[in-house]
C-alpha positions, 0 to 999 in steps of 0.5 A: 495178576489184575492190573489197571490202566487209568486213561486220560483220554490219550492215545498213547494208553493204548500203547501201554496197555500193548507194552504191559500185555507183551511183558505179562504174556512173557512173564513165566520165563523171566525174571525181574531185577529183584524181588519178583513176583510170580506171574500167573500161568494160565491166560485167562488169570492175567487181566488188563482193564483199561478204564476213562477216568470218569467211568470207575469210582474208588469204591470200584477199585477197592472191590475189584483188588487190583495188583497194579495200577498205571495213571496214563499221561493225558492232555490238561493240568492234574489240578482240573478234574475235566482232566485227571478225573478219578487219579487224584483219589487214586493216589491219595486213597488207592495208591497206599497200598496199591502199588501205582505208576503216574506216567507223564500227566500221572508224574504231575498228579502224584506231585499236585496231590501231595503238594507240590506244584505243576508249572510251565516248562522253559520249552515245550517238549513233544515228541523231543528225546533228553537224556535223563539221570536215575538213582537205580533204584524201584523202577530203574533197577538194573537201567543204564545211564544216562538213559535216552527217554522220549517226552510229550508234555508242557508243565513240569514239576516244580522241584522247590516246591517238592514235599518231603513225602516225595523224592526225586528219582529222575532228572534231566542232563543239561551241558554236563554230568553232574550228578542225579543227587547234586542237581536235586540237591541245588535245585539246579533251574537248568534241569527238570524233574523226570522220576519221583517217587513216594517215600512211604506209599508205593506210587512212583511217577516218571515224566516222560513215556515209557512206552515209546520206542524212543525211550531206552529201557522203557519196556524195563522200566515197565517190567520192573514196576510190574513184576517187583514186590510191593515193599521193594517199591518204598526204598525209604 
């Protein structure tokens, strides 16, 4: 399995690349929640290439036949390409048949790039946990709920002005337990979006961080995204 980590100049991509390693590395005596691929045995089969995202092109990706793709968070906004660099593409172009994961700043890149809007949050979250609500599905097969995940960022996707090509996976917990499809449904202001996924291609985006020991279920969340079948990413 060849996959690649898309770094945003963050210091948290090396986190990833130390999560993603541990699962491959114990991949052979596990399973995922459904539809898992087979990781490869020998060692030097399992590759993890992480690369700035002004250093490789679309062309480079193409060649190399990448099995898995994961977009950093980073600091900045996805629509300024001092900051999101070659990600853009990457979703648009890559992302149709490459399995690909926006995690944070990767989230907000898969929601600009299909036409939704970024925006500022009520608050600023850094270093700030929320229980969030998923629909059990892709990524968060077999997670429980609510699951307590750890956020670092400012913006926020903007659900009125969601696509249709997108939908909503994750969401925020305020005061109550209402659930996952209500919120999405009313747009309910007091909530923020936490997962999205694309409904054709599989490319899914989760806001907050995975690879933080504060998330519950991160290492799962990751595990579930690498070792799924493409076809059971796109659940529409």
């Amino acid at each position: 399995m060849k996959i690649l980590i898309l770094d945003n100049f963050d210091s948290f991509t090396y986190n990833l690349y130390q999560y993603v390693g541990e699962i491959m590395q114990s991949g052979n005596d596990e399973r995922s929640l459904h539809s898992p691929l087979s990781f490869p045995r020998k060692r030097e089969s399992m590759q993890i290439i992480v690369k700035r995202n002004n250093e490789i092109t679309v062309s480079d990706i193409k060649r190399a036949k990448y099995d898995r793709i994961i977009i950093s968070p980073g600091p900045g906004s996805p629509d300024n390409p001092k900051y999101f660099g070659i990600c853009g593409e990457v979703l648009t172009v890559i992302g149709r048949e490459t399995p690909v994961l926006g995690v944070c700043l990767g989230m907000q890149g898969l929601a600009h790039y299909y036409g939704g809007h970024v925006i500022r949050a009520k608050l600023p979250m850094h270093g700030k946990t929320s229980l969030i609500e998923h629909d059990g599905q892709g990524i968060f097969c077999g997670l429980p709920k609510p699951l307590e995940v750890m956020r670092y960022h400012s913006l926020v996707v903007d659900p009125k002005s969601l696509p249709k090509c997108l939908e909503v996976t994750a969401w925020t917990l305020e005061n109550d337990a209402t659930s996952l499809s209500s919120r999405a449904q009313s747009r309910d202001p007091s909530s923020e979006i936490m997962g999205l996924r694309h409904r054709d291609f599989p490319i899914q985006g989760i806001q907050f961080h995975p690879e933080s020991f504060a998330t519950e279920g991160g290492r799962e969340i990751l595990k579930n995204f690498l070792t799924t079948k493409k076809t059971a990413l796109i659940l529409s």
